[in-house]
MDAnalysis code that builds the backbone (N, CA, C; Angstrom):
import MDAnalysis as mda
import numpy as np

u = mda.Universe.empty(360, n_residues=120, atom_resindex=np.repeat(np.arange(120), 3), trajectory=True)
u.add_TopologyAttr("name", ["N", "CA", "C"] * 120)
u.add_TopologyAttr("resid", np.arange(1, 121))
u.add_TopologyAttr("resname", ["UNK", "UNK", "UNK", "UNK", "UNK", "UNK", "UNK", "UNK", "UNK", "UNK", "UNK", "UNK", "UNK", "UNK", "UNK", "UNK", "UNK", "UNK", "UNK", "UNK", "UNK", "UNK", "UNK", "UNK", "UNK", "UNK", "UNK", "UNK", "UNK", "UNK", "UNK", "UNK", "UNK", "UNK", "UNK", "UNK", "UNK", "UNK", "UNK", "UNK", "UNK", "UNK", "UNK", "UNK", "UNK", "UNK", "UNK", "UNK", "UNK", "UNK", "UNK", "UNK", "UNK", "UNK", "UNK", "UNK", "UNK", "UNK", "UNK", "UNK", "UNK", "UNK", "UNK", "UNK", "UNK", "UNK", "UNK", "UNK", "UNK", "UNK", "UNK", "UNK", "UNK", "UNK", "UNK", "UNK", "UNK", "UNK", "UNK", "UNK", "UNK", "UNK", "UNK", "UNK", "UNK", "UNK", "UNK", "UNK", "UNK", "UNK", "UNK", "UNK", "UNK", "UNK", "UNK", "UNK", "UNK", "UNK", "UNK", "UNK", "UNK", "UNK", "UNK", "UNK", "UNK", "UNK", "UNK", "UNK", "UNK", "UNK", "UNK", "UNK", "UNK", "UNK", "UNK", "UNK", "UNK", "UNK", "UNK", "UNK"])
u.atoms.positions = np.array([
    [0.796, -1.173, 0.000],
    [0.000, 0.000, 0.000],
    [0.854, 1.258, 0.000],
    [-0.027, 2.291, -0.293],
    [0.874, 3.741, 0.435],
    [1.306, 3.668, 1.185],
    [2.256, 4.521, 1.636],
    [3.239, 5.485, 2.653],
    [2.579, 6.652, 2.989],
    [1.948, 6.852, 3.770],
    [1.469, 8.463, 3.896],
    [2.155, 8.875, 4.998],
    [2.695, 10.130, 4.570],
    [3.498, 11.044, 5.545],
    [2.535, 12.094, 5.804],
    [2.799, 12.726, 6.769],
    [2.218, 13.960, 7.686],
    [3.660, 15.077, 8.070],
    [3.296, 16.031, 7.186],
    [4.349, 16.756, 7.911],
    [3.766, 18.259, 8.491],
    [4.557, 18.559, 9.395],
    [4.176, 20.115, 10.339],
    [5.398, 20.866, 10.422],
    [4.784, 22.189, 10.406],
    [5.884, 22.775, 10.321],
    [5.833, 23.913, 11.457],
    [6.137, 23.675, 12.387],
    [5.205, 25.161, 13.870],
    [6.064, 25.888, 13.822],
    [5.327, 26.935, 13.791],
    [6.284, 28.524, 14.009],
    [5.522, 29.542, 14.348],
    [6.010, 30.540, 15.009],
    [5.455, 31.895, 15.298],
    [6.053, 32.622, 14.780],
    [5.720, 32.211, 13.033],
    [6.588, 33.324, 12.120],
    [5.766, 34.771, 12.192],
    [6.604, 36.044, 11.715],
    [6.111, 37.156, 11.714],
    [6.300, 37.580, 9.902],
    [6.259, 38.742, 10.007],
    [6.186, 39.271, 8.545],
    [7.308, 38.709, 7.709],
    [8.499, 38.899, 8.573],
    [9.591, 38.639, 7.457],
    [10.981, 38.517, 8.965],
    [11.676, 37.345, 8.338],
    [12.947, 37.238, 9.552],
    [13.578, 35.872, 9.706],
    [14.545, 35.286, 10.401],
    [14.790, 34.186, 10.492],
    [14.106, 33.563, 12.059],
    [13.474, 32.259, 12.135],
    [13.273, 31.271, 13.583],
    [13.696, 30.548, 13.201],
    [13.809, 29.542, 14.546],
    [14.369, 28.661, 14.665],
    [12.629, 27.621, 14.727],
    [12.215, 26.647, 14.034],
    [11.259, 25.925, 13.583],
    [11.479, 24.567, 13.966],
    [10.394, 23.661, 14.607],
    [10.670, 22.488, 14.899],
    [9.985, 21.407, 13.706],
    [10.571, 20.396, 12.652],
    [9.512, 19.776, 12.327],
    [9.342, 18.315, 12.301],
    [8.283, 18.257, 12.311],
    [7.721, 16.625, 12.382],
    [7.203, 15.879, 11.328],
    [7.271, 14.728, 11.175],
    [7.054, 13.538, 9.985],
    [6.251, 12.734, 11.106],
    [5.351, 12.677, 10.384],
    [3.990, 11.660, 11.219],
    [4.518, 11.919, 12.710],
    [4.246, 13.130, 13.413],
    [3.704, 13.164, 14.788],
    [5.296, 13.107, 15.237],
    [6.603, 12.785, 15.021],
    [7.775, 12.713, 15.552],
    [8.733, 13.663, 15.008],
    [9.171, 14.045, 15.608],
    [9.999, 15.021, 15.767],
    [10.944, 14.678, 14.302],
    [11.840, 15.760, 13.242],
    [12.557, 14.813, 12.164],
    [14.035, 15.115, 12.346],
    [14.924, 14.197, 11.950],
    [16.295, 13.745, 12.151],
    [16.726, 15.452, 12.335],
    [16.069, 16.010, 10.991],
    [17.121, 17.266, 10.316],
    [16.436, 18.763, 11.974],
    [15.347, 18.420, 12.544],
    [15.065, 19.214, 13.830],
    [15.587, 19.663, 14.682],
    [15.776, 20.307, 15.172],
    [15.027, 22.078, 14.814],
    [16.352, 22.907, 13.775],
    [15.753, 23.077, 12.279],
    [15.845, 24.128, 11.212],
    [16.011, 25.536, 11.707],
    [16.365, 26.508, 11.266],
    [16.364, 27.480, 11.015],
    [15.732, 27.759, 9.425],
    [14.547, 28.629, 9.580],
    [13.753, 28.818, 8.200],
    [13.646, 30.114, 7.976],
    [14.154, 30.634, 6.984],
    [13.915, 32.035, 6.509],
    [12.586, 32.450, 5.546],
    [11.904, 32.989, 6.464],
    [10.372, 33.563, 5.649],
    [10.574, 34.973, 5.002],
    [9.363, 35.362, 4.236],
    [9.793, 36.499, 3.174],
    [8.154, 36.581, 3.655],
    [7.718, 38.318, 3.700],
    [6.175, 38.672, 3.599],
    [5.471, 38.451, 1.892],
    [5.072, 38.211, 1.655],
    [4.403, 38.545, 0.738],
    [4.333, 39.347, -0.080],
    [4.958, 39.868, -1.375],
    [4.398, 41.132, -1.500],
    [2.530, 41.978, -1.962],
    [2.271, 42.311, -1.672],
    [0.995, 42.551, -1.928],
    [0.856, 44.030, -2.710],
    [-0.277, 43.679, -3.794],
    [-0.704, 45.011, -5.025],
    [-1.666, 44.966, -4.831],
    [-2.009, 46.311, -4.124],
    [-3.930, 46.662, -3.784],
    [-3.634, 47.784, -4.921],
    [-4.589, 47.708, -5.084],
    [-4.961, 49.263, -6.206],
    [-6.010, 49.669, -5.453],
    [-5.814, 50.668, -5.589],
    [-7.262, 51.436, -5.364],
    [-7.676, 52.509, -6.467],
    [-8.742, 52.568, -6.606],
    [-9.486, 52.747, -8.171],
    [-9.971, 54.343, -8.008],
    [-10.255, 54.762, -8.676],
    [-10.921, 56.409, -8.661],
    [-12.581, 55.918, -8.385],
    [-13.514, 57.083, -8.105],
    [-14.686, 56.788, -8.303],
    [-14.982, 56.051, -9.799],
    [-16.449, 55.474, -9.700],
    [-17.006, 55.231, -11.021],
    [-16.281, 53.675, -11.366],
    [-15.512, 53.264, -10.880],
    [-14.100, 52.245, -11.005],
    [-14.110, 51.427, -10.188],
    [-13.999, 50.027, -10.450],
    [-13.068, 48.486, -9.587],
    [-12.258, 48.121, -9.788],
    [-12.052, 47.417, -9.433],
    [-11.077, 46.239, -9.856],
    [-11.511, 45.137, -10.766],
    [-10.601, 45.231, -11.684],
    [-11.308, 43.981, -12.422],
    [-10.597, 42.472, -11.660],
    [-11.438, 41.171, -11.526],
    [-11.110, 40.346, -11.325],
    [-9.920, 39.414, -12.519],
    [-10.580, 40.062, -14.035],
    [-9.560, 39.436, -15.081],
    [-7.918, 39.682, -15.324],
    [-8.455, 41.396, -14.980],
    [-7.094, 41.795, -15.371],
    [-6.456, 42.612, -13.862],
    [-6.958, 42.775, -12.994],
    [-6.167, 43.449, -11.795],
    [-6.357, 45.017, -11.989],
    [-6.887, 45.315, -13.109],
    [-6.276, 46.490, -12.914],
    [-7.854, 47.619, -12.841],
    [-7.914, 48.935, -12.826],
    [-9.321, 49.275, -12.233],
    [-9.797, 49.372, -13.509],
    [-11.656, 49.410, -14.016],
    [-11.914, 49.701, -14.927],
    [-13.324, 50.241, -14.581],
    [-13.594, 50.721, -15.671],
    [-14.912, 51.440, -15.221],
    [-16.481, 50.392, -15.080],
    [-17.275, 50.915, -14.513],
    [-18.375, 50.148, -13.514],
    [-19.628, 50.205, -15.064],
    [-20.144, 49.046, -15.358],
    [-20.745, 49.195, -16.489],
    [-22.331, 50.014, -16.151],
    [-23.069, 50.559, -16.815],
    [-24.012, 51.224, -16.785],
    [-24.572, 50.327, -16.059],
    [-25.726, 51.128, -14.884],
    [-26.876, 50.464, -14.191],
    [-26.024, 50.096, -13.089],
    [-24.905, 50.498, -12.611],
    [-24.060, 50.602, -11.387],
    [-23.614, 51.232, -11.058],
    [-22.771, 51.318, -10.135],
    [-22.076, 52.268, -9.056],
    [-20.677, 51.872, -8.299],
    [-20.072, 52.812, -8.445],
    [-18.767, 52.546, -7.327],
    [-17.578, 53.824, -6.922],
    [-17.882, 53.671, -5.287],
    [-17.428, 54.771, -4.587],
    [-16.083, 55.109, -5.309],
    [-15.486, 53.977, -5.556],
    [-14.009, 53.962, -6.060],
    [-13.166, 53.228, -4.570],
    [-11.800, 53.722, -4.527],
    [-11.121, 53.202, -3.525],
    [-11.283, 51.474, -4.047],
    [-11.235, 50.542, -2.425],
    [-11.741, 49.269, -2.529],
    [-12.935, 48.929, -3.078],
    [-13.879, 49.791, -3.359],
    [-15.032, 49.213, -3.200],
    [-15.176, 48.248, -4.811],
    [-16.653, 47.944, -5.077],
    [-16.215, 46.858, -5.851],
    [-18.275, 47.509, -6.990],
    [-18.455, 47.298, -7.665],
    [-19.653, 47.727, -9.123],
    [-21.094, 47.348, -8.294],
    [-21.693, 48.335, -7.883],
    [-22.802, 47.668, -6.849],
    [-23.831, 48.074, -8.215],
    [-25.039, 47.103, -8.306],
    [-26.300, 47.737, -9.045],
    [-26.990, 48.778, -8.492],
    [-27.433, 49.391, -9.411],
    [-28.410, 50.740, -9.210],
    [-29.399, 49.501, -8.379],
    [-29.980, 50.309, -7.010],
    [-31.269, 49.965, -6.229],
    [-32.785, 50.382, -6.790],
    [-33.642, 49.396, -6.642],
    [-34.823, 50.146, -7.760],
    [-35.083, 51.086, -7.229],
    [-35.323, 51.758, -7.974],
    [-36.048, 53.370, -7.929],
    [-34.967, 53.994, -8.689],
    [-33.863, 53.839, -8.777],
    [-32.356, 54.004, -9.678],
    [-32.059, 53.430, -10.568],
    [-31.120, 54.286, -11.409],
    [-31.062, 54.003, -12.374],
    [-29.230, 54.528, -13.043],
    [-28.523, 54.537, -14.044],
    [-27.535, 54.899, -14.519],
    [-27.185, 54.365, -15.919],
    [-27.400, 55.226, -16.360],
    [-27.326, 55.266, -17.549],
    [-26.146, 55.470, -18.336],
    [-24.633, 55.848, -17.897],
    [-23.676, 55.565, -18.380],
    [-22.803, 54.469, -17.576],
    [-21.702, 54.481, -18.015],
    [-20.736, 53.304, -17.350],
    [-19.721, 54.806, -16.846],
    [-18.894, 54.053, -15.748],
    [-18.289, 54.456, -15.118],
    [-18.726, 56.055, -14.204],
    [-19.437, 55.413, -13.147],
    [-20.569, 56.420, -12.352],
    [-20.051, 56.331, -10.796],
    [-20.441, 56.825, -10.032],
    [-19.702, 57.115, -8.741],
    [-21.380, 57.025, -7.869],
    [-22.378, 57.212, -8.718],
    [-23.705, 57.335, -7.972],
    [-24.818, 56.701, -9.094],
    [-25.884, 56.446, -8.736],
    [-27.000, 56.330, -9.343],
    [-28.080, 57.517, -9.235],
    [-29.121, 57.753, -10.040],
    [-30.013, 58.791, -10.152],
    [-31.372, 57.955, -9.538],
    [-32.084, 58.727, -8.870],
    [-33.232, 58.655, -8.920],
    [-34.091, 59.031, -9.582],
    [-34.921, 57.881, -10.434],
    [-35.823, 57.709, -10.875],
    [-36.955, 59.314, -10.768],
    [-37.508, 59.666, -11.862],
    [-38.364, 61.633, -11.210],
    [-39.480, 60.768, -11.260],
    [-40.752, 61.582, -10.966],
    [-41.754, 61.085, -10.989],
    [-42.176, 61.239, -12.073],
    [-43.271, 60.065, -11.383],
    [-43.737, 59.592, -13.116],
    [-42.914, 58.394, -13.837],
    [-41.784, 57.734, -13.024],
    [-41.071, 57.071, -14.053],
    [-40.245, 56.081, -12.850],
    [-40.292, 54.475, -13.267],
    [-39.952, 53.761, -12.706],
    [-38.804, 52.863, -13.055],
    [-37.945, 52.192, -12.109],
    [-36.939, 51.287, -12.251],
    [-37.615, 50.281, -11.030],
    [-38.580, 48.926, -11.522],
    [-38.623, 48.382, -10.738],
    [-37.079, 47.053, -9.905],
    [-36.446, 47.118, -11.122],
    [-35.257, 46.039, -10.239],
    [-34.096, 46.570, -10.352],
    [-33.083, 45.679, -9.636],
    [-31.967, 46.383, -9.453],
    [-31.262, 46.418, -10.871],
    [-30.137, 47.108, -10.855],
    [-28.996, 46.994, -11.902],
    [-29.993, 47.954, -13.495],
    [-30.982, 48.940, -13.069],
    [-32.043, 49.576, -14.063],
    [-30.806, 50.469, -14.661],
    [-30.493, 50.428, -15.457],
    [-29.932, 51.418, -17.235],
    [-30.486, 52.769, -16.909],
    [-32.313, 52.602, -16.995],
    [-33.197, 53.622, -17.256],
    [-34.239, 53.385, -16.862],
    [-35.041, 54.174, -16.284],
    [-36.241, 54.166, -15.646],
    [-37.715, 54.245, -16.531],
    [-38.627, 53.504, -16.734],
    [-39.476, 53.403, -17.390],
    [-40.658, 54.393, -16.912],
    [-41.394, 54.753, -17.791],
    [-43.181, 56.180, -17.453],
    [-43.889, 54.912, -16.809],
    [-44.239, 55.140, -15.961],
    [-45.039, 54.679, -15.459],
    [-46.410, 54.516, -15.845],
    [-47.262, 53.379, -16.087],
    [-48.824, 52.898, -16.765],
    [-49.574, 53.670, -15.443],
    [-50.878, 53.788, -16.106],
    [-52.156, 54.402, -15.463],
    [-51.980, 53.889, -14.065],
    [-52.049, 54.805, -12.926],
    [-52.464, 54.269, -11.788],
    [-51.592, 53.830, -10.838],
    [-50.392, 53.727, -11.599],
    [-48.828, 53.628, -10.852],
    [-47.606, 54.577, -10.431],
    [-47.531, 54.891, -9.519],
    [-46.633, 56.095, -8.809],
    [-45.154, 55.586, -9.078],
])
């Protein structure tokens, strides 16, 4: 049959530095124990976007929020217009409310429709 190994590696690593690390092979301590392991942080690329703008998930980089949405900019991420709203271009920072007389019943509305007889 298989061999299955288990290995651990415990540390109270921090961002970036050298410890001293103990590790184990199935639950026992291993020959080569206790290592010295040199960790590196991560580097990390946040963007943060202008209004009207996200992040795209494809490409990383910010692009504008397609019509019938919204975005503060910064982190935030293409929210739909809420009914009664509406937006009618791409890359918007807000949605409009709907004037009277004229409706967006669901979210993510382009444009707000006149309202039929009898409907506010």
């Amino acid at each position: 049959g298989d061999i299955i190994q288990r290995y651990s590696l415990n540390t109270t690593a921090q961002r970036s530095g050298m410890s001293v690390v103990e590790l184990r092979v199935n639950g026992d301590q291993a020959q080569m124990s206790p290592v010295v392991a040199s960790y590196f942080e991560a580097p990390t690329n946040q963007v943060s976007c202008p209004p009207g703008q996200a992040i795209s998930v494809n490409t990383g980089a910010c692009e504008a929020c397609p019509a019938g949405s919204q975005s503060a900019g910064g982190f935030d991420t293409c929210r739909p217009c809420s009914p009664g709203s509406n937006q009618s271009f791409p890359g918007r920072d807000s949605c409009d409310a709907c004037p009277a007389g004229y409706a967006a019943p669901s979210w993510g509305a382009k444009l707000c429709s006149a309202c039929s007889a009898g409907e506010s």
